[in-house]
LOVOVEX-507085 format. One record per residue (C-alpha): x, y, z; residue in three letters. Coordinates in nm, 4 decimals. Layout:
# LOVOVEX-507085
R        xx        yy        zz  type
R         X         Y         Z   ALA
...
//
This chain:
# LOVOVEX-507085
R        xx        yy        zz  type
R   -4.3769    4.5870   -1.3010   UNK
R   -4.6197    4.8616   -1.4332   UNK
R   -4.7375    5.1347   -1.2323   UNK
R   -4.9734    5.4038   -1.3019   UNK
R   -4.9569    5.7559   -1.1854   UNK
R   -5.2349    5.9636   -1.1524   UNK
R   -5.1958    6.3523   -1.1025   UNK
R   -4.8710    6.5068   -1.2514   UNK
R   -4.8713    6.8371   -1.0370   UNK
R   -4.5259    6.9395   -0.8326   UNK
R   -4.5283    6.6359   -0.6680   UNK
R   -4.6780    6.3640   -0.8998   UNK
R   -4.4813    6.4662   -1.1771   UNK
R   -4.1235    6.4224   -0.9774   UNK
R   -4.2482    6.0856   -0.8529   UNK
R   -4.3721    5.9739   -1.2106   UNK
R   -4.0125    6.0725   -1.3092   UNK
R   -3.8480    5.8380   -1.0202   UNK
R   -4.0337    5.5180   -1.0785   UNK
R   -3.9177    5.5778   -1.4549   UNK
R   -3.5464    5.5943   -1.3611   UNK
R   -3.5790    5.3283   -1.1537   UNK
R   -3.6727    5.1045   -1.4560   UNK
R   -4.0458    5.0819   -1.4341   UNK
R   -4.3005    5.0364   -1.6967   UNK
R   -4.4879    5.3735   -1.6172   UNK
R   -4.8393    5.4676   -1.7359   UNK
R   -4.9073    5.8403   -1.6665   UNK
R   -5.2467    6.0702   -1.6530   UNK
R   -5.3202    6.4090   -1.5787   UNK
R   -5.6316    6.5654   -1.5941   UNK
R   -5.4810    6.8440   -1.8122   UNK
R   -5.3308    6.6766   -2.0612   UNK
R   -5.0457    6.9163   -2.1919   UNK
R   -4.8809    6.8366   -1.8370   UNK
R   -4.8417    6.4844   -1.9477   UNK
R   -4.6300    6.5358   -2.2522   UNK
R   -4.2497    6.5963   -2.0877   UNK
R   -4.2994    6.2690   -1.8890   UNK
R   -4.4026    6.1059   -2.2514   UNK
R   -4.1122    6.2193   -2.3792   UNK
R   -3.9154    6.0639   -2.0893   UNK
R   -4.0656    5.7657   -2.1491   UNK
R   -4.3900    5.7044   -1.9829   UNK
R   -4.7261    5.6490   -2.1246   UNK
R   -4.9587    5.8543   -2.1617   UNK
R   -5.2736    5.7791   -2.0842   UNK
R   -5.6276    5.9774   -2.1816   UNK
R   -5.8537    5.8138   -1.8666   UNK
R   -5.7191    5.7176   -1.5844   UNK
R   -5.8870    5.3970   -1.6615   UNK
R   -5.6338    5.3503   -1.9253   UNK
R   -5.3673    5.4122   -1.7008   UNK
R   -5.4874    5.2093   -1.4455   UNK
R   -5.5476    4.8663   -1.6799   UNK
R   -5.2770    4.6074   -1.6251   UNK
R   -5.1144    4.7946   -1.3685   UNK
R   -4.9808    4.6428   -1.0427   UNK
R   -4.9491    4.9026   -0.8922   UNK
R   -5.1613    5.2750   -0.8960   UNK
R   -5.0351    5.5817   -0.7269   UNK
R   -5.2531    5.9091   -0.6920   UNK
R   -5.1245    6.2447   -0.6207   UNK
R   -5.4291    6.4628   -0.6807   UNK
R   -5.5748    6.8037   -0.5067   UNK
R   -5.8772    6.7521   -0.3029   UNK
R   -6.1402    6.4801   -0.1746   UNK
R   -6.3753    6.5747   -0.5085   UNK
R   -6.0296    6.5110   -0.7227   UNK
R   -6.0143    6.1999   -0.5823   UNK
R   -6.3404    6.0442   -0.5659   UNK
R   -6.3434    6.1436   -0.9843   UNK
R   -6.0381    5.9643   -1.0524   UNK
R   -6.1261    5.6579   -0.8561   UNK
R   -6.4589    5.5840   -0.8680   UNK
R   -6.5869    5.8446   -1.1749   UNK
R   -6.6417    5.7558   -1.5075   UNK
R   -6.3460    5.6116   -1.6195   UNK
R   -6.2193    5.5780   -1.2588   UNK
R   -5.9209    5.4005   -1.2158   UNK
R   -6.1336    5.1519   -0.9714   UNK
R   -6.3119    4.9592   -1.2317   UNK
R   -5.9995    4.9245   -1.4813   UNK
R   -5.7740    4.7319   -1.2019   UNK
R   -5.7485    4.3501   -1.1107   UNK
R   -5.8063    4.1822   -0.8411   UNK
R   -5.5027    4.1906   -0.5834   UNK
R   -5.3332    4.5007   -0.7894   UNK
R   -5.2579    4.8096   -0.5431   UNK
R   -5.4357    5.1468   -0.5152   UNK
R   -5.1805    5.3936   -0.3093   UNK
R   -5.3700    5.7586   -0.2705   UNK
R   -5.0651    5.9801   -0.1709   UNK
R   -5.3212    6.2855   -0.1386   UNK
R   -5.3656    6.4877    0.1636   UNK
R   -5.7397    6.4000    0.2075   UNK
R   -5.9696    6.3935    0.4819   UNK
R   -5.9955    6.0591    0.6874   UNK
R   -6.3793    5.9798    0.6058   UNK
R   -6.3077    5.9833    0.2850   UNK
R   -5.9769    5.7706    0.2829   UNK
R   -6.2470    5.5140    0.4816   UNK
R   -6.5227    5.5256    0.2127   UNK
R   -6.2203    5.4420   -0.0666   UNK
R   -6.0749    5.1733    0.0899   UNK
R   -6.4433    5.0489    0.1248   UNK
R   -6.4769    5.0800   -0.2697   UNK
R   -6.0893    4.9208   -0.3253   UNK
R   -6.1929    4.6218   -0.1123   UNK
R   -6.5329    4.5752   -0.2977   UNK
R   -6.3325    4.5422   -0.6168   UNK
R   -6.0690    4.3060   -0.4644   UNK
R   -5.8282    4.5706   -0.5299   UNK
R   -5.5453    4.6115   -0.1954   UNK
R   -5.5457    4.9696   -0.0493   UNK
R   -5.2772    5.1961    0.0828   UNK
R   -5.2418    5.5738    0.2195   UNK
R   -4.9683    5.6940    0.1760   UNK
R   -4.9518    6.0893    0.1707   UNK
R   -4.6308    6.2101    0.2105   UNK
R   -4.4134    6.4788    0.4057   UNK
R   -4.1672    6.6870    0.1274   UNK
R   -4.2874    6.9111   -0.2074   UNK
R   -4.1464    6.9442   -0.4998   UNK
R   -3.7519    6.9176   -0.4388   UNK
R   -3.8176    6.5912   -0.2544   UNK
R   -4.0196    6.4605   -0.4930   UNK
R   -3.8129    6.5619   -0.7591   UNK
R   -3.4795    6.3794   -0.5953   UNK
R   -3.6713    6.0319   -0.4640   UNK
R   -3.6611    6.1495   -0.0686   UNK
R   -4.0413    6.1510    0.0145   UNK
R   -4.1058    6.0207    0.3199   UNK
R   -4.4424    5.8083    0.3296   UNK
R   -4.6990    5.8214    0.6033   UNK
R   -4.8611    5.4696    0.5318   UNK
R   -5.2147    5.3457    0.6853   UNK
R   -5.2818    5.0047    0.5338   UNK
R   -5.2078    4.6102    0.5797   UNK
R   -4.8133    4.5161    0.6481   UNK
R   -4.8218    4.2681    0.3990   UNK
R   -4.9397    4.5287    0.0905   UNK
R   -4.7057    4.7556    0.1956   UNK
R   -4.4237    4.4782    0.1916   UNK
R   -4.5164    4.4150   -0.2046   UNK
R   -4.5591    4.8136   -0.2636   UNK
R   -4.2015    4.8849   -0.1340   UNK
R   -3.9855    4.8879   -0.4378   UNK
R   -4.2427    5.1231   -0.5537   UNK
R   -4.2211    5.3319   -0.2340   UNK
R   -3.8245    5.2538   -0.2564   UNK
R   -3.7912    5.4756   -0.5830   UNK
R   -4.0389    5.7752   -0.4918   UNK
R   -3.9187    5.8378   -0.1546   UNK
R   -3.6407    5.7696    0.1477   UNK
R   -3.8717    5.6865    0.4140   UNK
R   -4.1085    5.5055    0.5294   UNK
R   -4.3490    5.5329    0.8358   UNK
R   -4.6311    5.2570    0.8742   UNK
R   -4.8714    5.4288    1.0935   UNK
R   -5.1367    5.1869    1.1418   UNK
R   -5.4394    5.1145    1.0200   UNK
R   -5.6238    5.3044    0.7076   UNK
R   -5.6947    5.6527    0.8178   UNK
R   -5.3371    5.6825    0.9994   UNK
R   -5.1880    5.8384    0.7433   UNK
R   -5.4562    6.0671    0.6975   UNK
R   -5.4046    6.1912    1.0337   UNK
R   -5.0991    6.2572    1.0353   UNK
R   -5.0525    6.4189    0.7478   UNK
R   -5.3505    6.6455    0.8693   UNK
R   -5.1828    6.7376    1.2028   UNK
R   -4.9030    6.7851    0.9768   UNK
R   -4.9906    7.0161    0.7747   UNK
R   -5.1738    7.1793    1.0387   UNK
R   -4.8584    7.2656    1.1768   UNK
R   -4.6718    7.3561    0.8989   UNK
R   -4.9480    7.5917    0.7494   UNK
R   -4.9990    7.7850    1.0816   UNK
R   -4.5718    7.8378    1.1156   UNK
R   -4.6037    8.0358    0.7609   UNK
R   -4.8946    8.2149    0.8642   UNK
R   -4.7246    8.3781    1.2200   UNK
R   -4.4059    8.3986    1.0204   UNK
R   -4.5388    8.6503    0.7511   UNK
R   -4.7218    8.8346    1.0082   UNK
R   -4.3626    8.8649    1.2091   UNK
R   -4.1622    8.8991    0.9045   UNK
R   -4.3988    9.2066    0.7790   UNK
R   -4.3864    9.3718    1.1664   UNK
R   -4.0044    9.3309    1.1537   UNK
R   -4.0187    9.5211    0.7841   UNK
R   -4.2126    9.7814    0.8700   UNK
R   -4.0433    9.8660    1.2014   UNK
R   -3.7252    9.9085    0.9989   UNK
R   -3.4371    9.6345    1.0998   UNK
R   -3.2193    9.4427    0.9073   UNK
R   -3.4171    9.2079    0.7651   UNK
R   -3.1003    8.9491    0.7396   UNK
R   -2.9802    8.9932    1.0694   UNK
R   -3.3309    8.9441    1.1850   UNK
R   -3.4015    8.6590    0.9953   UNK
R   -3.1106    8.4716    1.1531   UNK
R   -3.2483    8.5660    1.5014   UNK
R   -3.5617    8.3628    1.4026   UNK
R   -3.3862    8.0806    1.2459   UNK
R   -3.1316    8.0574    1.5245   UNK
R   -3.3735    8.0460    1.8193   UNK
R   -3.6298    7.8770    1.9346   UNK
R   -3.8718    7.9082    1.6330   UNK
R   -3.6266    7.7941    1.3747   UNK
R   -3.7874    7.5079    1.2352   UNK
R   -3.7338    7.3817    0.8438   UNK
R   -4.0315    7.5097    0.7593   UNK
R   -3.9197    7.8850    0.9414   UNK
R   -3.5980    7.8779    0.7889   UNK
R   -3.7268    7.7990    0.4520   UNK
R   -4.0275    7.9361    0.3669   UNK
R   -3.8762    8.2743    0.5662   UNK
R   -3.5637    8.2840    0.3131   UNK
R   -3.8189    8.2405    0.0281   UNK
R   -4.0611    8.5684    0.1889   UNK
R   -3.7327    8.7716    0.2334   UNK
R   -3.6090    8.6622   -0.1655   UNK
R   -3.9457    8.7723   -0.2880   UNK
R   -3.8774    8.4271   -0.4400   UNK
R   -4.2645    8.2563   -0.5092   UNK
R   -4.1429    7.9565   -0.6781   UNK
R   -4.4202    7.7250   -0.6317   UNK
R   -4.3142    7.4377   -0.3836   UNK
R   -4.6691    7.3701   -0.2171   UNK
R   -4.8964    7.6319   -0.4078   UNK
R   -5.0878    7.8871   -0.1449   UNK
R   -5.4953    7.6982   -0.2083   UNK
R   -5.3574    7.3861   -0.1655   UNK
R   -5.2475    7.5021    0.2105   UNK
R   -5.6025    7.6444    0.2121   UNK
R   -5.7689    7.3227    0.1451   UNK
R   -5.5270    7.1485    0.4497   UNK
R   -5.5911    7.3614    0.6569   UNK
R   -6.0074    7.3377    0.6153   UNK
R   -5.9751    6.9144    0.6098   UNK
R   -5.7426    6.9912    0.9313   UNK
R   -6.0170    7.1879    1.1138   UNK
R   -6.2286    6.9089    1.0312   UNK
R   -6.0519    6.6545    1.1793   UNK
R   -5.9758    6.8360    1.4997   UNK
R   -6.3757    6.9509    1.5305   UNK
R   -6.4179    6.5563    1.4892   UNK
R   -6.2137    6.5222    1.7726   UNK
R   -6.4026    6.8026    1.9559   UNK
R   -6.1493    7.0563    1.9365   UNK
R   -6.2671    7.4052    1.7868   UNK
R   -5.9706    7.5466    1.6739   UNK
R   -5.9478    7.9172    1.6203   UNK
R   -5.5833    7.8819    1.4977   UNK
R   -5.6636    7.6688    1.1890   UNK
R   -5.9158    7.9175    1.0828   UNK
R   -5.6684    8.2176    1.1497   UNK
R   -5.4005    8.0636    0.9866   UNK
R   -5.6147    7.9076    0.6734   UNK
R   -5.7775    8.3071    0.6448   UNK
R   -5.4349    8.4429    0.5248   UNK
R   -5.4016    8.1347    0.2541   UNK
R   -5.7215    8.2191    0.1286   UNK
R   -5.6620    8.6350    0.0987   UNK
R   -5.3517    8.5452   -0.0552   UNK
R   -5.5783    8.3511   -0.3291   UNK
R   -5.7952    8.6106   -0.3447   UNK
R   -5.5104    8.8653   -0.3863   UNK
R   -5.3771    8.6973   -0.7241   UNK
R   -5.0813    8.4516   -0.5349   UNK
R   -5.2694    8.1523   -0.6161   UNK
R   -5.0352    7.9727   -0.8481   UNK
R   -4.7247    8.1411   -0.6102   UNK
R   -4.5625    7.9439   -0.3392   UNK
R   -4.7167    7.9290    0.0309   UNK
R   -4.4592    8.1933    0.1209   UNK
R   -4.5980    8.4380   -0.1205   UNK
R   -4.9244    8.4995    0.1980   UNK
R   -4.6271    8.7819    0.3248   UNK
R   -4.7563    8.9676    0.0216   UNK
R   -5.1126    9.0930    0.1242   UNK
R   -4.9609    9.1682    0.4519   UNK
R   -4.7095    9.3592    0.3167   UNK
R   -4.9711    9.6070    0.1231   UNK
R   -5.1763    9.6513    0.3963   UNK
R   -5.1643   10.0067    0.5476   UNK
//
C-alpha cells in the first residue's frame, strides 16, 4: 500500500518514520524541503508538491500547522485533492477548527475521495514510538480500511462520531492541556520567587490533586530549564484561539482561553517560539 505524508514537523516526521518500518511504500512532503531529506534517506520518497505525493496513493495523511496550512496543501495549487483517485483516503491529523474540517470533507467528497479526522492526543515521543492515540470523526467503514495505517502510527483508536468529532475533541483537549501549563508557570514562578525547594515542591504538585501528565511533565521540563521542543509554544497559541472559537460557537465566552493563550503568545513574542510549551515559565520568570 502507498501512503503519503504531508507535513514532516515533530509529529509528521515520527509518523512518516512508522508507516516506513511497518513496510509501507511511503511518499513524503514538507513544505521546507531540507526537512524531507533524513526520511529520504530512510527510505521514503520525496516528493516536491504534495500533488506528487499524493498521486497513486491509497492512503494521504496530513500533519500540518493551521487551517491556512491546510486549505494550501489540499485544495492549493498542487493540492493533494486533485492528484488522488476516486475511493483513496484523505486523513487530516491537524488540530483545526471544526468549520473548516466541514468545508474539506465537502471538497474530499466532491472528488470521490473518502475523508477522515483524525488529530491525535501525544507529541513528539509518541509519535516517534507508534503510540498516538487517534480521535477519528468519519464513516466506520473508511476507518476499517485506514486501520493498518492507523495500526503503525499510533496505539489507539477512538471513533468519535461523525466528521467534526474529532475536531472537538481535540479542541477541548487542548484547551485543557494549554490552560494546565499556563497556571503551572504562574505557580511554579510564585513558588521560585518565595524561596522553597523547588523539588520538594514540585512533588507536592505532582502528588496531589493537580498532578496530571501534563503537570508532572511539562513542570519537570520548567524546573530542568529543559525547552526541548515537544509541542512548540505558537502552536499552543493557535489551539488555544481555534478553542475559543469553538466554545464562543457554543455560546460560551471564555476568559480562561484568552488568559491562558496571552502567556503562549508573550512567550512568542519573548524569543521562545521554536522552545517547548514549557519554556512560557520564562517571561514570568523575568518579570519584576
Amino acid at each position: 500500500m502507498k501512503i503519503a505524508v504531508l507535513g514532516l514537523g515533530l509529529m509528521g516526521s515520527g509518523m512518516a518514520r512508522r508507516l516506513l518500518a511497518a513496510g509501507f511504500d511511503v511518499a513524503v512532503w514538507n513544505r521546507s524541503a531540507d526537512k524531507a531529506t533524513p526520511l529520504g534517506e530512510a527510505g521514503a520518497r520525496v516528493a516536491a508538491t504534495p500533488a506528487q505525493a499524493a498521486d497513486g496513493a491509497a492512503i494521504v495523511v496530513a500533519m500540518l500547522a493551521d487551517d491556512d496550512v491546510s486549505r494550501a496543501v489540499w485544495t492549493g495549487p498542487d493540492g493533494a485533492l486533485d492528484a488522488m483517485a476516486p475511493g483513496a483516503i484523505a486523513i487530516e491529523s491537524s488540530t483545526l477548527t471544526g468549520p473548516w474540517i466541514t468545508e474539506l470533507a465537502a471538497h474530499a467528497a466532491r472528488r470521490s475521495v473518502r475523508f477522515l479526522e483524525a488529530p491525535v492526543t501525544g507529541s513528539r515521543d509518541q509519535a516517534a514510538a507508534g503510540a498516538l492515540r487517534f480521535l477519528v470523526g468519519g464513516d466506520a467503514a473508511t476507518l476499517a480500511d485506514a486501520r493498518p495505517a492507523f495500526d503503525a502510527m499510533g496505539n489507539a483508536i477512538v471513533h468519535l462520531g461523525p466528521v467534526g468529532s474529532g475536531a472537538t475533541m481535540k479542541l477541548a483537549n487542548n484547551f485543557l492541556c494549554g490552560v494546565q501549563a499556563a497556571s503551572l508557570a504562574e505557580a511554579i514562578t510564585l513558588l521560585e520567587k518565595s524561596g522553597l525547594d523547588m523539588e520538594q515542591a514540585m512533588s507536592v504538585l505532582a502528588d496531589g490533586a493537580p498532578g496530571s501528565p501534563m503537570v508532572k511533565g511539562v513542570g519537570r521540563r520548567m524546573l530542568d530549564r529543559d525547552y526541548r521542543p515537544h509541542f512548540v509554544v505558537p502552536l499552543m497559541a493557535k489551539d488555544l484561539g481555534y478553542a475559543a472559537r469553538a466554545l464562543a460557537d457554543a455560546g460560551i465566552t471564555s476568559a480562561i482561553a484568552a488568559a491562558a493563550r496571552a502567556r503562549y503568545i508573550e512567550a512568542d513574542e519573548a524569543g521562545e517560539s521554536l522552545h517547548d510549551i514549557s519554556a512560557i515559565v520564562e517571561p514570568l520568570r523575568k518579570a519584576k
